[in-house]
C-alpha positions in Angstrom: -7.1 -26.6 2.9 -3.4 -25.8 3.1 -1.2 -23.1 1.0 1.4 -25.5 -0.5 4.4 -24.7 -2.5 7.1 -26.9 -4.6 9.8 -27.9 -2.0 12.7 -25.8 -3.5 10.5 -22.8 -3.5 12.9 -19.7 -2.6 9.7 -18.3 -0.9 10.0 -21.2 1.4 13.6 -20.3 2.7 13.8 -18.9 6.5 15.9 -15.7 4.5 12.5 -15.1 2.6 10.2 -12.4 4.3 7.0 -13.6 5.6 4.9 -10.8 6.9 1.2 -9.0 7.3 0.1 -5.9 6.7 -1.8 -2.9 7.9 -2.0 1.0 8.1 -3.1 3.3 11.0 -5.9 5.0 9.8 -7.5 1.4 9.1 -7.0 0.0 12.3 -5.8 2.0 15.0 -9.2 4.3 15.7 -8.4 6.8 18.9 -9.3 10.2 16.8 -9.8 12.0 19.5 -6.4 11.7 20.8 -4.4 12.9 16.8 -5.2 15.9 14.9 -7.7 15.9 12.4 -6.5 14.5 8.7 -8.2 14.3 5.3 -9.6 11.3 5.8 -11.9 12.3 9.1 -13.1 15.0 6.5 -13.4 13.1 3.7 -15.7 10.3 5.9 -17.9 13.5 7.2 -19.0 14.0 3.5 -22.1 12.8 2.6 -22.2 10.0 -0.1 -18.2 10.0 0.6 -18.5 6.5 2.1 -20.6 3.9 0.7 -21.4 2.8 4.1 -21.5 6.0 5.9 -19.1 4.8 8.1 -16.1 6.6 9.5 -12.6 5.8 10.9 -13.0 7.0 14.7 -12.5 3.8 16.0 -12.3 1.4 13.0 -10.3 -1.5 15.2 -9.1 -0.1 18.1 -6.0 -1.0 18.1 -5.5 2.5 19.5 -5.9 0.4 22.5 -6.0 -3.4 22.4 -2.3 -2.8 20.3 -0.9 -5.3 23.2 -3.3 -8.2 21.5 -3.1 -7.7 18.2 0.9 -8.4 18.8 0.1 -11.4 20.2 -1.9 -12.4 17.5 0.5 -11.2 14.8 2.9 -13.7 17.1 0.5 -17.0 16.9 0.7 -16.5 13.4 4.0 -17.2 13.3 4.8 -14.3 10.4 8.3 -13.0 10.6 7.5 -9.4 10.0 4.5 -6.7 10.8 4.2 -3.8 8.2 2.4 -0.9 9.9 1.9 2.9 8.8 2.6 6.4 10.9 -0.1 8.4 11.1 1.3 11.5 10.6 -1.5 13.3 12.6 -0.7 11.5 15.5 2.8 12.1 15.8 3.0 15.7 14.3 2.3 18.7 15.9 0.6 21.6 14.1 4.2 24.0 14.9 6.0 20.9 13.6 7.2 19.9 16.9 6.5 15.8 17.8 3.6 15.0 20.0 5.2 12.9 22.9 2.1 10.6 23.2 2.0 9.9 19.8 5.6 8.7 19.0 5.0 7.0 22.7 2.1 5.0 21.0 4.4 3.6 18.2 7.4 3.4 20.3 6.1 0.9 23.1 4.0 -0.9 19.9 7.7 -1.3 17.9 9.4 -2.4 21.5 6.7 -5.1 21.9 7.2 -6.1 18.1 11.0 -6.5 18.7 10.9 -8.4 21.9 8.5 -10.9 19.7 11.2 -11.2 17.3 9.2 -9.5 14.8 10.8 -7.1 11.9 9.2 -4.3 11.6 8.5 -2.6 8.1 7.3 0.7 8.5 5.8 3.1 6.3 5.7 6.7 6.9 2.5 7.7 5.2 -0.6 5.4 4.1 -3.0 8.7 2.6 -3.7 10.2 6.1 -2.5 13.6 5.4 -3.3 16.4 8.3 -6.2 18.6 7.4 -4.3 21.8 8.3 -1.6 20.5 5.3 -4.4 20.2 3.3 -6.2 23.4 4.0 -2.7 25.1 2.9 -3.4 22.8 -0.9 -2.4 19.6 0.2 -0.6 18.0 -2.1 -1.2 20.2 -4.9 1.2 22.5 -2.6 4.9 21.9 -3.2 5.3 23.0 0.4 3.8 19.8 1.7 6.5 17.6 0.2 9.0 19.4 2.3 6.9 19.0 5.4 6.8 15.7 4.4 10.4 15.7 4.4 10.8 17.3 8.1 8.3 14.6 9.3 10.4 11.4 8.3 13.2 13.5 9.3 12.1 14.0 13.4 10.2 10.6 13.6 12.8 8.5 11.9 15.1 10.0 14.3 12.6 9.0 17.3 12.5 5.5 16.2 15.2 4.4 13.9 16.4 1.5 16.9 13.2 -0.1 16.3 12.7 0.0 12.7 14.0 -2.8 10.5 12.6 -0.9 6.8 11.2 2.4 6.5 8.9 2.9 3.8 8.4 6.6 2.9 5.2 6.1 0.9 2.2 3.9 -0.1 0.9 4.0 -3.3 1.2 7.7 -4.7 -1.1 6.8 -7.3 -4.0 6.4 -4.9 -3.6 10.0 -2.9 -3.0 11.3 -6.3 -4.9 10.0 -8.7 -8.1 9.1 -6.7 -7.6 12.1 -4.1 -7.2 14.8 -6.4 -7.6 13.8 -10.0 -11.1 11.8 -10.0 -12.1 12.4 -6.3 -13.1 8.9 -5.3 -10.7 9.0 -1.9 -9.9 12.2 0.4 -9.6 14.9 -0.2 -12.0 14.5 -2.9 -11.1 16.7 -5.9 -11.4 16.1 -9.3 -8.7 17.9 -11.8 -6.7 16.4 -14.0 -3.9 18.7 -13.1 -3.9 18.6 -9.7 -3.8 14.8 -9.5 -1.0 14.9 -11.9 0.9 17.9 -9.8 0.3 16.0 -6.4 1.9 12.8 -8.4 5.0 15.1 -8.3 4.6 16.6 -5.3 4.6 13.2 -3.2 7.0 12.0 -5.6 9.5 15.0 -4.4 8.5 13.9 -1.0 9.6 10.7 -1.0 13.5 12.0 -2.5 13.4 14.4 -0.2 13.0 12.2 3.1 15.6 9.4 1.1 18.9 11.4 2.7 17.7 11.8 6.3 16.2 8.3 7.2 19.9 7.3 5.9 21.4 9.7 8.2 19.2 8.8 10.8 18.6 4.9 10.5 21.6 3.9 8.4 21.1 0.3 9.5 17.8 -0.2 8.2 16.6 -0.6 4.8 15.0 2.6 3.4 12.2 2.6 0.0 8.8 3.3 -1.3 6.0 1.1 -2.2 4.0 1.6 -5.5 0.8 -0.1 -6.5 0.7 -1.4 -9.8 -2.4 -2.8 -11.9 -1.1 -4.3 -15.1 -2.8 -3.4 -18.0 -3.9 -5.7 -21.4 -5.5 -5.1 -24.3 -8.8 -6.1 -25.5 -8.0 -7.8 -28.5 -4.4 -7.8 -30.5 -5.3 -4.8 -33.0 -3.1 -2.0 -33.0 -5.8 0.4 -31.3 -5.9 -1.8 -28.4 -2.7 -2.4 -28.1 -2.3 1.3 -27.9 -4.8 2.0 -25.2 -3.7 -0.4 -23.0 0.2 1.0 -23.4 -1.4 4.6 -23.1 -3.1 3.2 -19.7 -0.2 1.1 -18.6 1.8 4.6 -18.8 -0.6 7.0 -17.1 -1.7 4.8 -14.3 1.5 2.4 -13.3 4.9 3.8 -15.0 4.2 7.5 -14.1 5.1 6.2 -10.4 8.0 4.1 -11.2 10.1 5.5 -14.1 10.8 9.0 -12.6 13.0 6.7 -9.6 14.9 4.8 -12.2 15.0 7.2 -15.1 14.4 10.4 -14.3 11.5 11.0 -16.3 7.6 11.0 -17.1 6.4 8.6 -19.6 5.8 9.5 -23.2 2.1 10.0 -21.9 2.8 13.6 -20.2 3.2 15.1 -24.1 -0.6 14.5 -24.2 -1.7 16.7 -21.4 -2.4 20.0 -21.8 -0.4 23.0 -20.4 -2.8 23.1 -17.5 -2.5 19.5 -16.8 1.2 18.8 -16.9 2.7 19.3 -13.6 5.1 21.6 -12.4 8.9 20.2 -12.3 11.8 23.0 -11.3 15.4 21.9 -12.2 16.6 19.2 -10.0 13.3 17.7 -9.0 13.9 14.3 -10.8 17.4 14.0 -9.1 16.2 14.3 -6.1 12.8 11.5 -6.5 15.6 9.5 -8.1 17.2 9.3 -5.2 18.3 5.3 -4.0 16.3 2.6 -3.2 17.4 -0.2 -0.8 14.1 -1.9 -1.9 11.2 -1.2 -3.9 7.5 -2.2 -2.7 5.2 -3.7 -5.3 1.8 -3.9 -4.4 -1.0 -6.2 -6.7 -4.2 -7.4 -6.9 -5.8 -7.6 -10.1 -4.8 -6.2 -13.8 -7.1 -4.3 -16.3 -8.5 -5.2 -19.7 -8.5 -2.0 -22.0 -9.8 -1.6 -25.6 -9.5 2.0 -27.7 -12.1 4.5 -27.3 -12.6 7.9 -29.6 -14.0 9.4 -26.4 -11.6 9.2 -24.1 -9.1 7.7 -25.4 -9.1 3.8 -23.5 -12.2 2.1 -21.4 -11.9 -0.7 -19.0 -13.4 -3.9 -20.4 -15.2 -6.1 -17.8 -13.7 -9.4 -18.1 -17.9 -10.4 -17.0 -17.1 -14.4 -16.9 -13.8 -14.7 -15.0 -13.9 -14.8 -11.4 -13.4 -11.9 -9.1 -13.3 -10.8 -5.6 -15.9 -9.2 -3.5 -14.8 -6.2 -4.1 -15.3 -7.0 -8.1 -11.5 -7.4 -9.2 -10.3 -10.0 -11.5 -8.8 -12.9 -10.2 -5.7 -13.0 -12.4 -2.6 -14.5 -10.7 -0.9 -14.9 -13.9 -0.8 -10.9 -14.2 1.3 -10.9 -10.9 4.2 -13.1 -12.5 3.8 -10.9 -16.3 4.6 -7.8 -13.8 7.1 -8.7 -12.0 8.7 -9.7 -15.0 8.1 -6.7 -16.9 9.7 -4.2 -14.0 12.7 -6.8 -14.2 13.1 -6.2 -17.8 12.1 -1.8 -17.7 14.5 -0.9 -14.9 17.5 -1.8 -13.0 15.3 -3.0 -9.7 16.9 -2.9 -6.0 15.6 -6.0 -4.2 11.7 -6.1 -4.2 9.4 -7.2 -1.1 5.4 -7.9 -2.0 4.1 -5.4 0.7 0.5 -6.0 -0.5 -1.2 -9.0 -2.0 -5.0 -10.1 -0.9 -9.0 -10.7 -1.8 -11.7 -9.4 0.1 -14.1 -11.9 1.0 -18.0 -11.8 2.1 -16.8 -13.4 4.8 -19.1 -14.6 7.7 -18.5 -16.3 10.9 -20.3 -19.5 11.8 -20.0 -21.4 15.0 -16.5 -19.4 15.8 -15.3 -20.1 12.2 -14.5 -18.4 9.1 -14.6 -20.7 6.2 -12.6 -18.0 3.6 -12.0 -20.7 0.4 -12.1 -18.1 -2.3 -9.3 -16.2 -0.4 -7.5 -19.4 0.2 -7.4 -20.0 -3.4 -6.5 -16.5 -4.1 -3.5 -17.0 -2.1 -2.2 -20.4 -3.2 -2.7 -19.2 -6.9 -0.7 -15.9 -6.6 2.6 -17.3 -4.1 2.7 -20.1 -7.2 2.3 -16.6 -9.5 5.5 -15.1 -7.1 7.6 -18.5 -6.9 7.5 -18.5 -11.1 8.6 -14.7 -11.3 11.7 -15.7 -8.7 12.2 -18.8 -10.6 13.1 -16.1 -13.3 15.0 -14.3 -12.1 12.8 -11.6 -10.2 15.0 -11.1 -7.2 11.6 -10.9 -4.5 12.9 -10.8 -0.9 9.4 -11.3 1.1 5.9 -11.2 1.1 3.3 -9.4 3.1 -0.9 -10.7 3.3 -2.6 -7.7 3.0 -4.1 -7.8 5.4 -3.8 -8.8 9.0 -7.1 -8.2 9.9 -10.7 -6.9 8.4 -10.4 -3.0 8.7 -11.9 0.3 7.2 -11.7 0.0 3.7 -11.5 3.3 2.8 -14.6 4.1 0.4 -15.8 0.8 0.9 -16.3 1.5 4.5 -16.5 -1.5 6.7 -18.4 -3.2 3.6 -15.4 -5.3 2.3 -12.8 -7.7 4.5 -9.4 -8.4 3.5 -8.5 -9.6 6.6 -6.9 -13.2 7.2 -8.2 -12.5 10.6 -12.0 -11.5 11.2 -13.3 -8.4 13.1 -16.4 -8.3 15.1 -17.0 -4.6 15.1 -19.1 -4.7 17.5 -17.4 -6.4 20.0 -14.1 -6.0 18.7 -13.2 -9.6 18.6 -10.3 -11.2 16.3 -11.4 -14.8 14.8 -8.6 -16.2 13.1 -10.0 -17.7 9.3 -9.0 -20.2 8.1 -6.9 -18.8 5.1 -4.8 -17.2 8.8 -4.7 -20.3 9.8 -3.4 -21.5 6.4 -1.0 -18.6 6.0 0.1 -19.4 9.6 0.8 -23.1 9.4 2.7 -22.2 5.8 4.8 -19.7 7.5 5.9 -22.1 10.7 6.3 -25.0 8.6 9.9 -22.5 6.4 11.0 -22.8 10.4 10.6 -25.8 10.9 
């Protein structure tokens, strides 16, 4: 099976973006060479990880890096998306740890010598535990150590760095992190998770001036997560929740950038609840964007509830991933074009689009059709929203290779490449092989 698109397909233009994805805590392993972060302590938790499992070594690519960027070569992608880990290249007095930026340096030096562009983002949730002892990202603090961080490593690395990315999905280290405690650190207040969505928020203005100063060739932005959200039925209640949803869970990220603001949602919360914004704060989130990141995977079906307002409605007969999402491509184009219509968008780049797969390997191969399909279905869902008018610049396969799923443990792949982690062997699949053969054939 192939991933085929119509011939005039912008996606299909050698301009177009054609990339993988990854972070470091997933992947790289070597914890005993970074500080500790929240994640280390979050996997030490009993019950914290459905698996039990832990990130100390996850991949390795701590150590077989010089493969896996041979492999991201043979598959003939344009561009690499990779994570910091903050730990790694932070010291605890705020100084850089020469090993650590070493690490990413000789990584980004082998990228560029591939010809690959490199998209980097400077934190995928692995904040330092001693950040987090001091309140994490309930602590305004933090944002401005965020802020010195991008400062020093974007500095150590701008000549290798085609996009900087400041952060991944806030809504995940807020929202599940501290608001409902289903990712590290594990709290559960409605306030805090709403006060960290500022905090990080701040963060990411904060760093926006000095990776221009320091990289101002490359591209500079933030990549936000959105799950679109529909109603039950068309009755007014419905309609309702799934707006009230829509606002709490994907516009509280993105209209603070654009129009300096919370949605309408914020009047709901209690004093306790709402965050904490001092004079100035939404000038300085609303600071510029080269490029916005959009990552998607599946939307949400809502209907009204007296209790708490909205509840999730399974959508029981439609067919889903392994990790029990929707499979709902057309939700991909509806979002795209509703962002194009909310806010006056910078270029966009797909930094995260995937399924994971039970995904086995038989006789050295990995027969993934339900990802294949998953991918055919939502580059058609892409090339409509371009057709629109949706001004999409690239696209990155989330992800490169099977990895620590974060709660999930080692229990779901995502990867278009499969990991033995016993042996730490790479098997290409054969929706790799697809996305591969798709990317080569826009070069000719």
């Amino acid at each position: 099976m192939t991933l085929q698109l119509p011939a005039d397909s912008r996606i299909l233009n050698t301009d177009f973006v054609f990339g993988v994805a990854t972070s470091s805590f997933q992947i790289e392993g070597g914890q005993d060479s970074r500080l500790p972060c929240i994640w280390d302590t979050f996997c030490a938790t009993p019950g914290a990880i459905r698996d039990g499992s832990h990130g100390a070594v996850a991949c390795d690519h701590i150590r077989l890096w010089p493969q896996d960027v041979q492999l991201i070569k043979s598959l003939g992608v344009d561009a690499y998306r990779l994570s910091i880990a903050w730990p790694r290249v932070m010291q605890q007095n705020g100084d850089l740890d020469p090993a650590g930026v070493a690490f990413y340096r000789d990584l980004l030096t082998a990228l560029k010598a591939e010809g690959i562009r490199t998209f980097v983002t400077l934190y995928h949730w692995d904040l330092p535990q001693y950040l987090e002892d001091q309140g994490g990202w309930r602590n305004r603090d933090t944002a401005y150590a965020f802020a010195d961080y991008a400062d020093k490593v974007s500095a150590a690395l701008a000549d290798l760095v085609d996009a900087w990315a400041t952060l991944n999905e806030p809504f995940c280290s807020s929202y599940l992190g501290y608001e409902i405690g289903v990712h590290a650190p594990g709290l559960k207040n409605k306030g805090w998770g709403r006060q960290s969505a500022h905090h990080l928020l701040l963060a990411h203005g904060l760093a926006m001036p000095k990776l221009r100063k320091n990289a101002p060739q490359a591209q500079h932005g933030i990549v936000l997560n959105f799950t679109p959200c529909y109603a039950d039925t068309d009755t007014p209640a419905d309609k309702a929740a799934a707006d009230f949803a829509d606002q709490y869970f994907n516009q509280w990220y993105i209209k603070p950038l654009f129009d300096k603001a919370y949605p309408e949602c914020i009047n709901t919360l209690t004093a306790d609840q709402q965050p904490q914004i001092l004079p100035g704060d939404f000038d300085i989130i609303a600071a510029p964007l080269d490029y916005l990141g959009i990552n998607f995977y599946t939307r949400h079906v809502y209907r009204a509830d007296e209790t708490e307002g909205f509840v999730v409605v399974d959508q029981a007969a439609a067919p889903k991933t392994d990790i029990g999402w929707e499979i709902y491509p057309q939700a991909f184009t509806d979002l795209l074009l509703d962002l194009n219509r909310r806010y006056p968008l910078p270029p966009l780049y797909i930094m995260e689009n995937g399924a994971a797969g039970a995904d086995t390997l038989v006789d050295g191969v990995v027969q993934d059709d339900m990802r294949l399909g998953y991918y055919q279905q939502h580059l058609l869902a892409l090339d409509s929203a371009i057709r629109q008018g949706v001004d999409v610049r690239g696209y990155f396969a989330w992800s490169l290779m099977d990895n620590f799923e974060w709660a999930e443990g080692y229990l779901k792949r995502f990867g278009i490449v499969y990991v033995d982690y016993a042996t730490q062997q790479r098997v290409i699949k054969q929706s790799g092989l697809a996305f591969r053969d798709l990317s080569l054939s826009r070069k000719g």
